[in-house]
BARO-887707 format. One record per residue (C-alpha): x, y, z; residue in one letter. Coordinates in nm, 4 decimals, m for minus. Each point is the difference from the previous one (the first is absolute). Layout:
// residues N
+----------+----------+----------+--------+
|       xx |       yy |       zz | vexlum |
+----------+----------+----------+--------+
|        X |        Y |        Z |      A |
...
+----------+----------+----------+--------+
***
This chain:
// residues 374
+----------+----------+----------+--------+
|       xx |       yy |       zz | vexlum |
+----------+----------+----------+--------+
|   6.4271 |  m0.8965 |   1.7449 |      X |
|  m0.0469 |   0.4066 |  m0.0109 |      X |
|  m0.3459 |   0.1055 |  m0.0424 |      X |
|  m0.1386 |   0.1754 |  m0.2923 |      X |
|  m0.2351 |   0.2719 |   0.0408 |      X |
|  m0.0507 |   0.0537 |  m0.3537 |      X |
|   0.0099 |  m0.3727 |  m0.1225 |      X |
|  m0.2203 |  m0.0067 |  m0.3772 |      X |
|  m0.3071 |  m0.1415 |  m0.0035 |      X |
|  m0.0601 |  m0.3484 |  m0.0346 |      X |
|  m0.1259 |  m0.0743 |  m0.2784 |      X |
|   0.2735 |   0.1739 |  m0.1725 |      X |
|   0.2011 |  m0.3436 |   0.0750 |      X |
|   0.0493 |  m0.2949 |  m0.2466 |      X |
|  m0.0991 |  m0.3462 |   0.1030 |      X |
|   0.2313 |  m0.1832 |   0.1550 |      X |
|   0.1595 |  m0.2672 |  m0.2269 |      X |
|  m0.0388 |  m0.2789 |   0.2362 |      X |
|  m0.3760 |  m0.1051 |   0.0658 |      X |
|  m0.2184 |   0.1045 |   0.2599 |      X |
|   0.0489 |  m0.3539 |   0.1727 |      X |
|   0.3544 |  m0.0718 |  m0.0608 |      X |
|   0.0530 |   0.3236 |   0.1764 |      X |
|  m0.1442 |  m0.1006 |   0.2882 |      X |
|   0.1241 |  m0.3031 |   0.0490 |      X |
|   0.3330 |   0.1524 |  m0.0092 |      X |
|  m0.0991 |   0.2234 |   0.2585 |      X |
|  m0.1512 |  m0.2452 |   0.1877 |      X |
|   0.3099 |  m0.2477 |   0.0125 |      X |
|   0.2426 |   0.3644 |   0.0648 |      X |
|  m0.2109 |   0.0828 |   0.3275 |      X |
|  m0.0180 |  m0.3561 |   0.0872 |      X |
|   0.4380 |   0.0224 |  m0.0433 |      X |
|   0.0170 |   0.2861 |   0.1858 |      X |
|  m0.2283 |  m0.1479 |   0.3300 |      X |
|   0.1958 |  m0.3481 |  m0.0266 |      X |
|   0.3230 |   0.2145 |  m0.0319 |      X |
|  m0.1495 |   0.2848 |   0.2917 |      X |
|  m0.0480 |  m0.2656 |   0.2801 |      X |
|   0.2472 |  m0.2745 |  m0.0805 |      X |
|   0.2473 |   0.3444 |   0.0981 |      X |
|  m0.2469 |   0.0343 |   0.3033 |      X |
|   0.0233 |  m0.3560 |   0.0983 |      X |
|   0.3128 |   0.0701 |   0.0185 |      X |
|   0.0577 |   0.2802 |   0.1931 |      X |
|  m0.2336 |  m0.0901 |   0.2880 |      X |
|   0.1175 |  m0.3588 |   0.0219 |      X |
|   0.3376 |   0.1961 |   0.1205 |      X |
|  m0.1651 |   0.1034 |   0.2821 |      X |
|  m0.1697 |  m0.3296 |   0.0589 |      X |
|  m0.0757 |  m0.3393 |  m0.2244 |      X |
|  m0.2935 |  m0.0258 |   0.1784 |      X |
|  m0.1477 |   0.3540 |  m0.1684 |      X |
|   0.0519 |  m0.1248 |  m0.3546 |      X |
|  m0.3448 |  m0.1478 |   0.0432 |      X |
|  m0.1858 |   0.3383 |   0.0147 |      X |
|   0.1774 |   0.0519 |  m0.3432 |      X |
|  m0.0775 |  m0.3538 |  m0.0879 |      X |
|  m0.3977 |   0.0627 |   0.0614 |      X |
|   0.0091 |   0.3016 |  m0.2415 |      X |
|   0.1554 |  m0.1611 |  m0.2507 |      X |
|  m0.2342 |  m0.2994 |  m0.0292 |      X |
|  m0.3366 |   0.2494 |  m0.0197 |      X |
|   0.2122 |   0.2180 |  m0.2436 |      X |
|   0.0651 |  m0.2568 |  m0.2157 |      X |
|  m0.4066 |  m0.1106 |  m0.0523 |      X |
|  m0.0984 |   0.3473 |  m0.1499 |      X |
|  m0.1475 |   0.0794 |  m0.3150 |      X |
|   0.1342 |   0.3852 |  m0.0518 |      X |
|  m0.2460 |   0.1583 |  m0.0522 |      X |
|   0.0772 |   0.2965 |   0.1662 |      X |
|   0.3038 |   0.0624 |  m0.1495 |      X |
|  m0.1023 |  m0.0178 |  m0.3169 |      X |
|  m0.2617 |   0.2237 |   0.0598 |      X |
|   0.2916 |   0.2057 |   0.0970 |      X |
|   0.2392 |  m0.0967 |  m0.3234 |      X |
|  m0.3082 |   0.1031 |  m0.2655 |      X |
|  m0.0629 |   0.3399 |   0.2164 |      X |
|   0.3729 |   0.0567 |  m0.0570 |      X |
|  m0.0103 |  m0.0931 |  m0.3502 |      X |
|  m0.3064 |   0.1879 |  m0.1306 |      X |
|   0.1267 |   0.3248 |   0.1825 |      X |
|   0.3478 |  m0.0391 |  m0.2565 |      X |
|   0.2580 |  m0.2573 |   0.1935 |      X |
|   0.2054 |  m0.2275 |  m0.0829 |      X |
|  m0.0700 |  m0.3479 |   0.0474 |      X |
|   0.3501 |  m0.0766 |   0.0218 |      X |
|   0.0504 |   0.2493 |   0.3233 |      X |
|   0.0863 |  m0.1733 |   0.3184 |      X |
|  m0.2122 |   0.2671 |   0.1898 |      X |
|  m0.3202 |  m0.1622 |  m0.0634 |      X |
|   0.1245 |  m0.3395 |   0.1237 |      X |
|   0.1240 |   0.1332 |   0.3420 |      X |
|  m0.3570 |   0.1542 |   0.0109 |      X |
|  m0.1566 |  m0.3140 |  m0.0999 |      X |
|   0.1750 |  m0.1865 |   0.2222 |      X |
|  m0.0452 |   0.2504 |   0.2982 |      X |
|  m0.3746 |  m0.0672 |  m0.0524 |      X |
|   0.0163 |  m0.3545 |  m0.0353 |      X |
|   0.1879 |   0.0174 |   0.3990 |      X |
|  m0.2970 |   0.2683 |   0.0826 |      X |
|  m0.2680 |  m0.2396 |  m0.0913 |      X |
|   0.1941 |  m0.2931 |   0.1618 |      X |
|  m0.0157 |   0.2031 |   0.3260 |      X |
|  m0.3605 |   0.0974 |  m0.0091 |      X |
|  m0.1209 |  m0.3520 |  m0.0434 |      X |
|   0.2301 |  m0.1209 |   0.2636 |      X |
|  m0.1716 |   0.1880 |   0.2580 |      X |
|  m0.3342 |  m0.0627 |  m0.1618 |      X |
|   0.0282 |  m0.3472 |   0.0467 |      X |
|   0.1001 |   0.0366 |   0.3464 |      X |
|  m0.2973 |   0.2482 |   0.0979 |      X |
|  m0.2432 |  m0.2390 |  m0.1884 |      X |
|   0.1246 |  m0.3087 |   0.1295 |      X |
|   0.0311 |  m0.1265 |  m0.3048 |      X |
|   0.1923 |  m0.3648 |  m0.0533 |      X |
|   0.0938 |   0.0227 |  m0.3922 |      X |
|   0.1461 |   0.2420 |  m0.2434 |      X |
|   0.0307 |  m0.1015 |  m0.3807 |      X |
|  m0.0486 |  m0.3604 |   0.0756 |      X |
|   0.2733 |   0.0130 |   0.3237 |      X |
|  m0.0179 |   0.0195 |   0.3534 |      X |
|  m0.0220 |   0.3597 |   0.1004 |      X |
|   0.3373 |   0.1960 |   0.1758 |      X |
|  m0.1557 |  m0.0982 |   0.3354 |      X |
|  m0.0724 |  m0.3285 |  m0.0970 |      X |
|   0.3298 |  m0.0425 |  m0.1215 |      X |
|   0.1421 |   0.1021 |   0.3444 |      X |
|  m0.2079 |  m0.1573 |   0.1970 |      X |
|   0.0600 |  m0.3529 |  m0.2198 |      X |
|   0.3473 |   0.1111 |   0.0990 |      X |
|  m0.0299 |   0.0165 |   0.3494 |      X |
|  m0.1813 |  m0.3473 |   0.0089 |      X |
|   0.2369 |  m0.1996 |  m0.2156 |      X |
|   0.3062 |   0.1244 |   0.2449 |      X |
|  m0.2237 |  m0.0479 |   0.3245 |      X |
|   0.0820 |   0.3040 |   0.1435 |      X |
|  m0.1679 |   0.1261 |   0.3222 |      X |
|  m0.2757 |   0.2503 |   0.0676 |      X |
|  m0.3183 |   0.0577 |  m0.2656 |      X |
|   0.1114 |  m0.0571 |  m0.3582 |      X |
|  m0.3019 |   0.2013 |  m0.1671 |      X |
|   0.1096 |   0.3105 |   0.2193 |      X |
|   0.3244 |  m0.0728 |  m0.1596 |      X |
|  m0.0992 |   0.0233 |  m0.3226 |      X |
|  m0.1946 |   0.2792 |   0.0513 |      X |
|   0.2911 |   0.1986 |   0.1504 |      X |
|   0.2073 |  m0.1297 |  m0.2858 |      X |
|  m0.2456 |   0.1219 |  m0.2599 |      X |
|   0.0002 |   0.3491 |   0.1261 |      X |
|   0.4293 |  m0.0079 |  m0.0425 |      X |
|  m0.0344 |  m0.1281 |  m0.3069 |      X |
|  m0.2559 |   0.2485 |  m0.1486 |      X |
|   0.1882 |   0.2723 |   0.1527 |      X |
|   0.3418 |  m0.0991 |  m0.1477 |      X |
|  m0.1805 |  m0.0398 |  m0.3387 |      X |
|  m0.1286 |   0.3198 |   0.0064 |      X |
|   0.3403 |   0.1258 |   0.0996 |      X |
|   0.1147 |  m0.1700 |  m0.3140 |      X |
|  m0.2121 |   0.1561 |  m0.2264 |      X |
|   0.0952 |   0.3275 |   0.1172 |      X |
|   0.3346 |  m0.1124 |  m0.0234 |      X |
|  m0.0153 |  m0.0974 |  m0.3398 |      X |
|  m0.2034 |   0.2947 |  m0.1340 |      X |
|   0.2604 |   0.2202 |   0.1688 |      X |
|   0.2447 |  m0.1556 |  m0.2422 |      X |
|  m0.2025 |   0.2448 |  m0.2840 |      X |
|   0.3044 |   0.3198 |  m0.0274 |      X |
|  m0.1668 |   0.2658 |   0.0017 |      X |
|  m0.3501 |  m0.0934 |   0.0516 |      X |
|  m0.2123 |   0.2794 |  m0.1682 |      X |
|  m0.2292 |   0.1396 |   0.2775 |      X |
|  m0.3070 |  m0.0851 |  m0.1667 |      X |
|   0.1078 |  m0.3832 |   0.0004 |      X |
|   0.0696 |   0.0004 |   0.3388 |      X |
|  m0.3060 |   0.2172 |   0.1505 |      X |
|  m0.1948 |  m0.3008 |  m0.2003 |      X |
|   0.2058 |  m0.2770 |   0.1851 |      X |
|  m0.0693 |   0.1644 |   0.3483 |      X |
|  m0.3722 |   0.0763 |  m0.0700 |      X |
|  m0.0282 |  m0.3572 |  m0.0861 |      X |
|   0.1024 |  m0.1174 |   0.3024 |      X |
|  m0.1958 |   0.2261 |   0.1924 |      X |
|  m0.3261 |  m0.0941 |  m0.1538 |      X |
|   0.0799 |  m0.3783 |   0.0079 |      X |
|   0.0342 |   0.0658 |   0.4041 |      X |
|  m0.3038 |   0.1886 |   0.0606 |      X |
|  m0.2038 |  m0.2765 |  m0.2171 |      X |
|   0.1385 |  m0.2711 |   0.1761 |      X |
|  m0.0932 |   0.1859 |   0.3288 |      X |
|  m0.3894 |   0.1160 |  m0.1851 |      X |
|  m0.0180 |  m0.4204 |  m0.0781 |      X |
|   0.0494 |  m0.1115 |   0.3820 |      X |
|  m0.2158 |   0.2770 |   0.1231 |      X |
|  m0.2732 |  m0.1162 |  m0.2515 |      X |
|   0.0540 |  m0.3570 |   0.1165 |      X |
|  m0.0693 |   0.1034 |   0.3995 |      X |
|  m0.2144 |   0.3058 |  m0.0522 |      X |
|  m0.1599 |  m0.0300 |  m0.3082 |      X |
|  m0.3062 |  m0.2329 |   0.1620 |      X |
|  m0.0757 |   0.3516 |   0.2342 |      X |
|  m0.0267 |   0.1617 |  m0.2761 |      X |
|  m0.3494 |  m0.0934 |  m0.1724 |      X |
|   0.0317 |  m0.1316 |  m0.4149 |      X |
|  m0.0977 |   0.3519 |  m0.1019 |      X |
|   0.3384 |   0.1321 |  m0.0630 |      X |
|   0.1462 |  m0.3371 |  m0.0211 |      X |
|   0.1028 |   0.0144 |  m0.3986 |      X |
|   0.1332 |   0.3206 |   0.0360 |      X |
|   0.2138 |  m0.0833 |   0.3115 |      X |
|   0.1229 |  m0.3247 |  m0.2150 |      X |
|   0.0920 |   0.2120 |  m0.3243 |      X |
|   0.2443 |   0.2010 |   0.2103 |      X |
|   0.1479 |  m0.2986 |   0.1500 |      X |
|   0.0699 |  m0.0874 |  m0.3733 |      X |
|   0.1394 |   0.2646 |  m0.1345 |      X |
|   0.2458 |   0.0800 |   0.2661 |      X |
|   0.0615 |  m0.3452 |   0.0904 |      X |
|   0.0856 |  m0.1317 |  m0.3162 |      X |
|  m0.1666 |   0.1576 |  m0.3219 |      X |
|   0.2574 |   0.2916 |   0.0315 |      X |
|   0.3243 |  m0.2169 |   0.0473 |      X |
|  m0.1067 |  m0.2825 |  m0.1776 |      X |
|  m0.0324 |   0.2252 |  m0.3562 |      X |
|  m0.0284 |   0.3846 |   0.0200 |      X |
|   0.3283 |   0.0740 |   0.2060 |      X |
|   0.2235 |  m0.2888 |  m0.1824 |      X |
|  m0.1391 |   0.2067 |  m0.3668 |      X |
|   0.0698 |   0.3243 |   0.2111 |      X |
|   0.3440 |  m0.0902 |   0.1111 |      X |
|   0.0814 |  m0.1499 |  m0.3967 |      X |
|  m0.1194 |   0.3557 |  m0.1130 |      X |
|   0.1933 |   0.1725 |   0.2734 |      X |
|   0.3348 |  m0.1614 |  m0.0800 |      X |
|  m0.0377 |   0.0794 |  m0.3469 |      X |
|  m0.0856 |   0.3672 |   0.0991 |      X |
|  m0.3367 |   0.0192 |  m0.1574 |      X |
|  m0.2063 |   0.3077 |  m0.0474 |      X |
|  m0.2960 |   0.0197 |   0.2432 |      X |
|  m0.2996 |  m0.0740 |  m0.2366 |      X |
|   0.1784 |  m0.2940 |  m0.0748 |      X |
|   0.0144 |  m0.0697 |   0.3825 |      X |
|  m0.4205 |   0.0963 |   0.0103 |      X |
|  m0.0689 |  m0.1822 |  m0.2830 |      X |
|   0.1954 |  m0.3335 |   0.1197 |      X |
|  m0.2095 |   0.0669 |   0.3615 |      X |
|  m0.3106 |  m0.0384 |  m0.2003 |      X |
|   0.0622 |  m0.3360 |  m0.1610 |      X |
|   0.2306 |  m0.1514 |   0.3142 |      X |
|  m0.2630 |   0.0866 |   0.2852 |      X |
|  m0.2922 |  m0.1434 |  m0.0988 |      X |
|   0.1681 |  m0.2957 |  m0.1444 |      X |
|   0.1790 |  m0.0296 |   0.3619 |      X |
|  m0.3686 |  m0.0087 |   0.1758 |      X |
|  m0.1101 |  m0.2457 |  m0.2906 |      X |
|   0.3427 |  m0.2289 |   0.0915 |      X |
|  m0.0949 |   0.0006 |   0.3707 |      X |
|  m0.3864 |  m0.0827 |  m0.0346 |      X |
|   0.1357 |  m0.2775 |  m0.1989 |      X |
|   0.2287 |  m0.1154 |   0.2867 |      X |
|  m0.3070 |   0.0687 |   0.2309 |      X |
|  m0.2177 |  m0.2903 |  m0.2349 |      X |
|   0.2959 |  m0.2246 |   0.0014 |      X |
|   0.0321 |   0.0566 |   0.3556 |      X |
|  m0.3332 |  m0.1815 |   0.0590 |      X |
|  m0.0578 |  m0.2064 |  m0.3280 |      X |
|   0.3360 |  m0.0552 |  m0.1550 |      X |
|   0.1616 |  m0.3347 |  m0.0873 |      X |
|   0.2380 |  m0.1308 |   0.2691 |      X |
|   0.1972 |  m0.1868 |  m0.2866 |      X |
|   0.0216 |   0.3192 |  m0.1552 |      X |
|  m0.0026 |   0.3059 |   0.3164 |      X |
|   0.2289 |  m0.2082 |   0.2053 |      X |
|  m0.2369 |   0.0305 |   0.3220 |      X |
|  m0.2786 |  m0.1493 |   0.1100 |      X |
|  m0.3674 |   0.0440 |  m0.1299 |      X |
|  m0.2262 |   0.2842 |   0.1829 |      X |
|   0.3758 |   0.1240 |   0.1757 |      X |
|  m0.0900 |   0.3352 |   0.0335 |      X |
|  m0.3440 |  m0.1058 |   0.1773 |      X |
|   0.1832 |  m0.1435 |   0.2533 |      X |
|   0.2183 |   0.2692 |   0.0040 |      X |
|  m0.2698 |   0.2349 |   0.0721 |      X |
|   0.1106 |   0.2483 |  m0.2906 |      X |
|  m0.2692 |   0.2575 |  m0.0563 |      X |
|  m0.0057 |  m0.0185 |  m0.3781 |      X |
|  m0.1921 |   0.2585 |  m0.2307 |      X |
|  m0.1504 |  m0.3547 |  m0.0431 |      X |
|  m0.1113 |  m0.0340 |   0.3639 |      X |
|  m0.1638 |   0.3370 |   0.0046 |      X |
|  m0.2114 |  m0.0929 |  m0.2779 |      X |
|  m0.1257 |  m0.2553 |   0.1503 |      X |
|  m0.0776 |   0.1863 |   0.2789 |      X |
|  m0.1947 |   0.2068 |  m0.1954 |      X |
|  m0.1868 |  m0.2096 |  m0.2241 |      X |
|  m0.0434 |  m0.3023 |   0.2296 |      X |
|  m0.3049 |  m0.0912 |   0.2244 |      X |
|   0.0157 |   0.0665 |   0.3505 |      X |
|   0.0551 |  m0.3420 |   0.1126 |      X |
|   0.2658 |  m0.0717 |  m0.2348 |      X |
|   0.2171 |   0.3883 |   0.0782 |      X |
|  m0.0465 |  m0.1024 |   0.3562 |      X |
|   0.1615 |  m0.3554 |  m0.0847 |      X |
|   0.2869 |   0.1828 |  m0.1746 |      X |
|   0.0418 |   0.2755 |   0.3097 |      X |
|   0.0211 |  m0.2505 |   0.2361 |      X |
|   0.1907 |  m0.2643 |  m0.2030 |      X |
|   0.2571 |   0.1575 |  m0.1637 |      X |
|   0.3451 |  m0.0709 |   0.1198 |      X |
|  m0.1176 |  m0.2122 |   0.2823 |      X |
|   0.3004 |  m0.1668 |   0.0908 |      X |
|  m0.2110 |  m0.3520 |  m0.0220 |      X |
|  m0.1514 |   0.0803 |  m0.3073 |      X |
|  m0.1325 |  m0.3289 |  m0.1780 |      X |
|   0.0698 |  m0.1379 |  m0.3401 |      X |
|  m0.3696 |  m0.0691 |  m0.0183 |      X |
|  m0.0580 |   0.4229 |   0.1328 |      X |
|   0.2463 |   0.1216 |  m0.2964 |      X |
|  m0.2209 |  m0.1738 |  m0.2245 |      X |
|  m0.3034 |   0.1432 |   0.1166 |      X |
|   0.1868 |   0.3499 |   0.0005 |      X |
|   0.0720 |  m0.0348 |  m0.3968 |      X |
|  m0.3368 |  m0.1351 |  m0.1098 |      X |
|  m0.1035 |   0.3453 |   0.2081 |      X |
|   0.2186 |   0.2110 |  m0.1921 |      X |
|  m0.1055 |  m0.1647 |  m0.3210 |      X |
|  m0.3879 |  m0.0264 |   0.0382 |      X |
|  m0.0247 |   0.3678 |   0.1571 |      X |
|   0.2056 |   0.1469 |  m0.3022 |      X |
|   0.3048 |   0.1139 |   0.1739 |      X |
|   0.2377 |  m0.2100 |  m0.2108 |      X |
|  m0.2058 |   0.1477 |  m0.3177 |      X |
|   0.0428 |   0.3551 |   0.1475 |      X |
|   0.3550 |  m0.0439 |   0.0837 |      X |
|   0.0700 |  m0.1482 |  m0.3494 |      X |
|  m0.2299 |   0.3210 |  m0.1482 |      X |
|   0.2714 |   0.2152 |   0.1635 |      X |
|   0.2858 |  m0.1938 |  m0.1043 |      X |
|  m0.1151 |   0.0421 |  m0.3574 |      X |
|  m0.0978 |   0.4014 |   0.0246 |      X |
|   0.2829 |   0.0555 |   0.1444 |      X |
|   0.2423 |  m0.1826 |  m0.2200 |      X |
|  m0.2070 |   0.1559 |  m0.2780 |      X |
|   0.0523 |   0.3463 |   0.0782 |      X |
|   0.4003 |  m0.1071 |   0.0340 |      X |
|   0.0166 |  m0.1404 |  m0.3731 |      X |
|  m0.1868 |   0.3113 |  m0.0961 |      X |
|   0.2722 |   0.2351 |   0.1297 |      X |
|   0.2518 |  m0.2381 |  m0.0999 |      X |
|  m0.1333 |   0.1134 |  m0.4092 |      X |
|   0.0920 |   0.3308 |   0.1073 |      X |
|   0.3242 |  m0.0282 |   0.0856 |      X |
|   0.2627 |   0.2023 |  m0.1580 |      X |
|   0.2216 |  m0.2685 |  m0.0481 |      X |
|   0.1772 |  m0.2485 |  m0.3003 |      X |
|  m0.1998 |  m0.2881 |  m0.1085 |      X |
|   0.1998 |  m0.2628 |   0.1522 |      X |
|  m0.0530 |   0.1697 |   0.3396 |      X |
|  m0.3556 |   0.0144 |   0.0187 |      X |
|  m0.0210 |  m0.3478 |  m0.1279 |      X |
|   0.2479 |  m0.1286 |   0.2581 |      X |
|  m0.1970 |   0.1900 |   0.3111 |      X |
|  m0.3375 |  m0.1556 |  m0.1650 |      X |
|   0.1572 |  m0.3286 |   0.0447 |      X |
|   0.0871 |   0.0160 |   0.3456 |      X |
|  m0.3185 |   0.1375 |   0.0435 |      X |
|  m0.1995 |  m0.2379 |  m0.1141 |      X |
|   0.2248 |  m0.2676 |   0.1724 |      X |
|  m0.0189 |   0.2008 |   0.3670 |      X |
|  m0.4132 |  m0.0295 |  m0.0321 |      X |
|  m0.0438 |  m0.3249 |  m0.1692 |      X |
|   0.2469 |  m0.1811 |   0.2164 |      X |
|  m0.1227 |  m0.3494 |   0.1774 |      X |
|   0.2950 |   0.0300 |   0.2605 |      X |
+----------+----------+----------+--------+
***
């Protein structure tokens, strides 16, 4: 797809005949052809250097398959309210590029919080270490799943490059969003395990602050902004479009995390897929945590500075660790933020110079990214 500098505005467009949801369900089940399609040929090819290999592709494809797509459909509405066409295949090699991206990141996030499940499954380096137990192979079989892991989120990331490098020609704006992306998601990931060593030197102070950034460039940017962003991109939309779509997808990004954050802690195993209080035991230094350390007594910040991610952390301790973050008002201040923020989101999201359908579509997966229970 060419770009077009001097696309017409938006909301010059008729609505699409099809509804809001049958359209994306369409594009859901497309993107969820063209990953089944993507590394059944990948399968392939690296089971022709070795059968053995396939199961690096294998692991992808079973964490693929559990997503919900929200990211690229962030990414299909972006393109649509900036003037494409739902029918163009552009948007699901994007989509599908992201879906790989995200499969990557929590690949490796799993790994660097030691974390056993992922959408109700084993983790990658579970999976490989179950593997290396059931064959009773020699040496440690958690330090080969870990080494696994790190293939495996490496080759996925390869494959989402791969696949958005399918796009011919990619307009320059689409791809300086696609690299930034990737950048940011990097130097988050690297601001989250500083946090998690460093942040305890650091005094509670600053301690929101430092957690905000470690949401927005974690997550909040790649999880909504840059999949809208990359839509508009493809679509070769003006750049107040491209400000204006910043202004509803950021905060609503920060607003999704937070609410990952809360389910993190209090969430439903039935429902999250991990267990209660994981990201206690994780040590993850939540915009919830600092709160806390803010607003709780000193007895009970010095319980959660020393406690935290203790690698014998109790059942009874993450209990006592909630009921802190409840009765000291962190949960309510984290929950405050979640709803200013996803406020201000829906606010811009008015604003937008796009159809009807569109903005009702984004509002939807809006309200489903912040009022999610998994």
């Amino acid at each position: 797809m060419t770009e077009h500098p001097h696309a017409p505005q938006p909301t010059t467009h008729t609505a699409p005949r099809a509804t809001a949801a049958e359209l994306s369900a369409d594009f859901a089940g497309r993107v969820n052809a063209a990953l089944d399609s993507f590394l059944e040929g990948q399968a392939g090819t690296i089971g022709e250097i070795s059968a053995d290999a396939v199961e690096l592709v294998g692991s992808i494809r079973a964490l693929v398959r559990g997503g919900k797509r929200l990211r690229p459909l962030f990414a299909f509405w972006g393109f649509l309210g900036a003037g494409g066409d739902p029918a163009d295949p552009t948007i699901v090699q994007a989509g599908a590029a992201l879906e790989l991206f995200q499969a990557a990141a929590l690949i490796h996030d799993d790994l660097i919080d030691r974390s056993d499940t992922r959408r109700g499954q084993p983790s990658v380096h579970r999976r490989f270490e179950a593997l290396h137990r059931s064959r009773a192979w020699h040496r440690d079989g958690g330090r080969f799943g870990e080494a696994a892991a790190v293939l495996a989120g490496d080759l996925c990331l390869s494959y989402s490059e791969q696949l958005f490098g399918t796009i011919v020609p990619v307009p320059p704006a689409a791809r300086a969003v696609f690299d930034t992306m990737r950048m940011q998601v990097m130097a988050g990931q690297y601001l989250d395990v500083l946090e998690e060593s460093a942040g305890p030197t650091y005094g509670p102070e600053h301690a929101v602050a430092r957690a905000r950034t470690v949401v927005r460039y974690k997550s909040a940017k790649y999880s909504v902004e840059n999949p809208v962003l990359l839509g508009g991109a493809l679509a070769g939309a003006p750049e107040p479009l491209q400000r204006a779509y910043s202004e509803f997808a950021l905060p609503l990004g920060e607003a999704f995390q937070l609410r990952d954050d809360v389910l993190g802690v209090f969430g439903d195993p039935a429902e999250t897929g991990k267990p209660a209080g994981d990201d206690l035991r994780e040590g993850k230094r939540t915009e919830l945590i600092a709160h806390a350390l803010l607003l709780a007594g000193d007895a009970d910040r010095g319980f959660i500075q020393e406690r935290l991610g203790a690698e014998d952390l109790s059942t009874q301790e993450v209990g006592r660790m909630c009921a802190i973050l409840r009765g000291c008002g962190a949960l309510a201040a984290t929950e405050g933020a979640i709803s200013e923020l996803s406020g201000s989101g829906f606010d811009a999201l008015e604003r937008l110079p796009v159809a009807e359908p569109v903005r009702g579509a984004l509002r939807g997966l809006g309200e489903a990214a912040i009022r999610r229970t998994s």
